[in-house]
C-alpha positions in Angstrom: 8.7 14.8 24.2 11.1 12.0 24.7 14.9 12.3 24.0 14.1 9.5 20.7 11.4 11.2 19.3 13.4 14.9 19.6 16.3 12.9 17.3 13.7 11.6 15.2 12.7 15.5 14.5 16.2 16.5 13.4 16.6 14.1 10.6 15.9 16.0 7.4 15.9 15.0 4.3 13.2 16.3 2.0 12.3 14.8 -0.9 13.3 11.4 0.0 13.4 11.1 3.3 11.8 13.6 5.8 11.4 12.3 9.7 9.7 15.7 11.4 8.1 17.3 13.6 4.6 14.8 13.2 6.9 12.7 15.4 6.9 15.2 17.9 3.6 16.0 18.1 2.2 13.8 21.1 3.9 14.5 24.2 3.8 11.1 26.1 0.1 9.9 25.7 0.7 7.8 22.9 2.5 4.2 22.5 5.6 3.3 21.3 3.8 1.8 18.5 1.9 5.0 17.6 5.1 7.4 18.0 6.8 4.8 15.5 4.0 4.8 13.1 3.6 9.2 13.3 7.7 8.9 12.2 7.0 6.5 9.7 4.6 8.8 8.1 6.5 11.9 8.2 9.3 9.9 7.1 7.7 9.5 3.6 6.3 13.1 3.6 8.4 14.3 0.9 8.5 10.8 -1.1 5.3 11.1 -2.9 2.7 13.3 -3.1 0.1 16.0 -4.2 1.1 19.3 -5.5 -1.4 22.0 -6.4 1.6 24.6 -7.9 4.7 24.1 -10.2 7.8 24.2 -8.3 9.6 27.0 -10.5 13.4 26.4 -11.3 16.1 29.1 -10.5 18.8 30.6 -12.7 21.9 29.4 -11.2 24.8 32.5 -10.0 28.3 32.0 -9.5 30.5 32.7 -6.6 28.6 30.8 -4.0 31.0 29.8 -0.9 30.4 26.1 -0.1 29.9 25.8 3.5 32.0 23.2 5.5 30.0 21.0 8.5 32.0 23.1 10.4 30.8 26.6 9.6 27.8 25.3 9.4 28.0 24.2 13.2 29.8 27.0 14.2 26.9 29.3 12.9 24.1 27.6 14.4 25.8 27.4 18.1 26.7 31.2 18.0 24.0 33.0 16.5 20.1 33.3 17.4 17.7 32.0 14.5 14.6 33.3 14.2 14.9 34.6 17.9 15.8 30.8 19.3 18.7 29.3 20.3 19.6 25.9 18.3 21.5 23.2 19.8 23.1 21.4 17.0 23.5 17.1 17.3 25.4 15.1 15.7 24.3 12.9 12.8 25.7 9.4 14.4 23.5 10.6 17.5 20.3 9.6 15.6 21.7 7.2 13.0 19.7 4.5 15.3 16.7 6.0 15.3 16.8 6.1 11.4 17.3 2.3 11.1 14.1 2.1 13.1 12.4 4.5 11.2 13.3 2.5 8.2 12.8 -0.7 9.5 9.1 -0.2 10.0 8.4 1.3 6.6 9.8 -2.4 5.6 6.8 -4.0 7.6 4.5 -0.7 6.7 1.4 -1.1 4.2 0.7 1.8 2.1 -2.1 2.5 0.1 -2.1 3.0 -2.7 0.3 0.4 -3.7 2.1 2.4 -6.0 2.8 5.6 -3.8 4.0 2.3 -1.1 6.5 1.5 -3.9 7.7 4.8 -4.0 7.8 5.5 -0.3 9.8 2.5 0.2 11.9 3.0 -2.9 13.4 6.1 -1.6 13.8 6.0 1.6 15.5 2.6 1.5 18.6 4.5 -0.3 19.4 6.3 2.5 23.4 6.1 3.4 26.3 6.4 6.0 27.3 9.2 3.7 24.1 11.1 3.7 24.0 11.0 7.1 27.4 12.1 7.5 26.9 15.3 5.2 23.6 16.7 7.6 24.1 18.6 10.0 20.9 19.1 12.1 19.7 21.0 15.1 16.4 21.5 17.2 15.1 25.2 18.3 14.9 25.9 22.1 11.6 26.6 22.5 10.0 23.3 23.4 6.4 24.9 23.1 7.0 25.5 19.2 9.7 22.5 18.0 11.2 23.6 15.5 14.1 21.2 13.6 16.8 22.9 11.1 18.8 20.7 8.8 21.8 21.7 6.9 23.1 19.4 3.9 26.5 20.0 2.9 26.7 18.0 0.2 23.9 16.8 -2.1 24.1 13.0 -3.0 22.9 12.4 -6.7 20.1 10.2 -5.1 19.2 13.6 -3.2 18.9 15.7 -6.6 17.0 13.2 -8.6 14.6 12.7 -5.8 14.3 16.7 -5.9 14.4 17.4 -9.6 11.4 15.2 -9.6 9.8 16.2 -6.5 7.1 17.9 -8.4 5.9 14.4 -10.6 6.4 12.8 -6.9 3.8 14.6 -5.5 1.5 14.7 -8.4 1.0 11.0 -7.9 -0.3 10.5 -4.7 -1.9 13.1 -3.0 -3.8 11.1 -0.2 -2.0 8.3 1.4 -3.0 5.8 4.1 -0.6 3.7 6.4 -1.0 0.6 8.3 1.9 0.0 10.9 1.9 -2.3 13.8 -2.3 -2.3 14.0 -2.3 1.6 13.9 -3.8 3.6 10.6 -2.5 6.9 9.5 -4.2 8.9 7.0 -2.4 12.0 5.0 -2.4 14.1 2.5 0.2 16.7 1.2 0.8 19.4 -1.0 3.5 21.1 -2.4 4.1 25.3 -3.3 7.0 27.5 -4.2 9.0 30.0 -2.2 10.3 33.0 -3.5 12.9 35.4 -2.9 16.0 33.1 -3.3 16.2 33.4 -6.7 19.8 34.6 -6.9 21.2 32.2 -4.6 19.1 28.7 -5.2 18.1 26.6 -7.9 14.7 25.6 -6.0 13.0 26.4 -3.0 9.6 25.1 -1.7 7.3 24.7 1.3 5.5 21.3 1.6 2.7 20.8 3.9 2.0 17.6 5.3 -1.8 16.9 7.2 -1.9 13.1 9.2 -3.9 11.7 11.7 -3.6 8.3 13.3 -6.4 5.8 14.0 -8.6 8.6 13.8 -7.2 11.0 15.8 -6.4 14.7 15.7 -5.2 16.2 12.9 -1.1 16.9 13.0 0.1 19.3 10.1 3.9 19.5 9.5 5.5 22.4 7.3 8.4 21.9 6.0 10.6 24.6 4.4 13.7 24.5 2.3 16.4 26.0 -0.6 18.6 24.1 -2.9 21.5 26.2 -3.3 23.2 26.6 -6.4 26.1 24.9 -5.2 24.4 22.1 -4.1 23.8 22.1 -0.8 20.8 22.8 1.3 19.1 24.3 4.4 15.8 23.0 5.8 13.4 23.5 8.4 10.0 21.9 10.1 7.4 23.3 12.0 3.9 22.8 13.0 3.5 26.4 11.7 3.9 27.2 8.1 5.0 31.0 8.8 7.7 29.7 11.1 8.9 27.0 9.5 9.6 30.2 6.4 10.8 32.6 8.8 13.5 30.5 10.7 14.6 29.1 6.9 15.5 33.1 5.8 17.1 33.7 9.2 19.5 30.4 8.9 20.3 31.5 5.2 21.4 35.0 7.2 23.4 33.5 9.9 24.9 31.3 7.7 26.2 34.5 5.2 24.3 33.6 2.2 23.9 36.8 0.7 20.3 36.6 -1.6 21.1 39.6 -3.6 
C-alpha cells in the first residue's frame, strides 16, 4: 500500500464525503489511474445510495463533554483500540490527496445522472475547516487496514448531509463510474446500530460493494455515531464486525460513557 493511498484511507467524512479503505484495497498491481478511480468511488460512498432499513433517531441526553482535537489525539496515541495501535496524521498531511480525489470526480461520469448530481454536489462542499475539525488515524495491522476518524465539530453541511442520509441512499442504490477509461460498478446499503442510544443522535453501518473494469469484488464497511453534541467518531474496514468493534472501543478510549 503506498504512503498516498494510506492518506487517502484516513479521510472520513460519511455522508458526504467518505475516501476508504476501497482505496486500499490493491496493493501495488493496479495503475495510478485505477487507485484514483477505487478513491473516487469510495469517495461518494456515503453521497447517495440504497438503504434497505430506516436509520432510527436518538433521544438526545445532556452533559456530554465536547472533546478538543487534542484529547482526541491524545486518546488515540496512548491507548490500544480494538487491540491495535493507531498512529494518528494530521489533516493538512492529506489535504492534497483530497483535491485529487475531488478533482477527478469533476472529470468523473456517473450513472445515473441524477445520483452524479448528487455525488458531485456534496463532495464539492468540502472545506479548509472541515478538514481542520477531523482528526484521523490508521490501525497498525497492515493485513486488516483499518482507518478511524474523529470529527470535532460538525459543519451544518455535515448534519444536513446526515439528517438526510436515509432519502440519499434511497435514490440510488446501484451506481456506475467512468474515470480516466476505467469502469466501477457499486452498490450500497445502509442499516442502524444500536446501543448508543443514550449518548448519540444517530448511528449506522453502511456497506459499500465495487468493482473496477470487472474486477474483484472490494466491500468497504463503514461504521459511525453522531453524538449528541455534535461531534463524531468513524471507522472503515473491509470487515463489517471490525469496522463495529473498533467504533465501541474508540467511544471507550475516548470516555464516552453509553449509559
Amino acid at each position: 500500500m503506498t504512503t498516498a493511498l494510506m492518506k487517502t484511507c484516513l479521510l472520513g467524512m460519511a455522508g458526504v464525503m467518505t475516501i476508504g479503505l476501497a482505496a486500499c484495497g490493491d496493493d501495488s498491481s493496479s495503475t495510478s489511474s485505477t487507485n484514483a478511480t477505487s478513491a473516487s468511488v469510495s469517495a461518494s460512498a456515503n453521497a447517495g445510495s440504497a438503504s434497505t432499513s430506516a436509520n432510527p433517531t436518538y433521544q438526545q441526553s445532556a452533559g456530554l463533554k465536547r472533546l478538543s482535537t487534542d484529547d482526541v489525539t491524545n486518546a488515540i496515541s496512548e491507548n490500544k483500540i480494538n487491540n491495535q495501535t493507531f498512529t494518528v496524521v494530521n489533516s493538512s498531511q492529506i489535504s492534497d490527496q483530497t483535491d485529487q480525489v475531488l478533482k477527478s470526480m469533476d472529470q468523473a461520469k456517473v450513472s445515473p445522472a441524477k445520483c452524479g448530481d448528487i455525488i458531485k454536489n456534496a463532495t464539492s462542499g468540502i472545506t479548509d475547516s472541515e478538514l481542520n475539525n477531523t482528526v484521523s488515524a490508521l490501525g497498525g495491522d497492515q493485513s486488516s487496514p483499518v482507518a478511524l476518524t474523529f470529527i470535532t465539530s460538525m459543519s451544518d453541511r455535515l448534519k444536513k448531509s446526515y439528517e438526510t442520509e436515509n432519502e440519499q441512499f434511497s435514490q440510488c442504490g446501484k451506481v456506475t463510474m467512468e474515470l480516466q477509461g476505467h469502469k466501477t460498478e457499486m452498490t450500497m446499503k445502509m442499516s442502524p446500530v444500536k446501543g448508543y442510544e443514550s449518548v448519540a443522535k444517530r448511528a449506522g453501518l453502511s456497506t459499500t460493494v465495487s468493482s473496477s473494469d470487472g474486477g474483484p469484488e472490494i466491500t468497504l464497511h463503514q461504521a459511525y455515531v453522531w453524538l449528541n453534541n455534535d461531534q463524531l467518531i468513524q471507522t472503515s474496514s473491509l470487515n463489517a464486525k471490525t469496522a463495529q468493534t473498533t467504533l465501541a472501543s474508540a467511544v471507550e478510549a475516548l470516555g464516552i460513557s453509553k449509559k
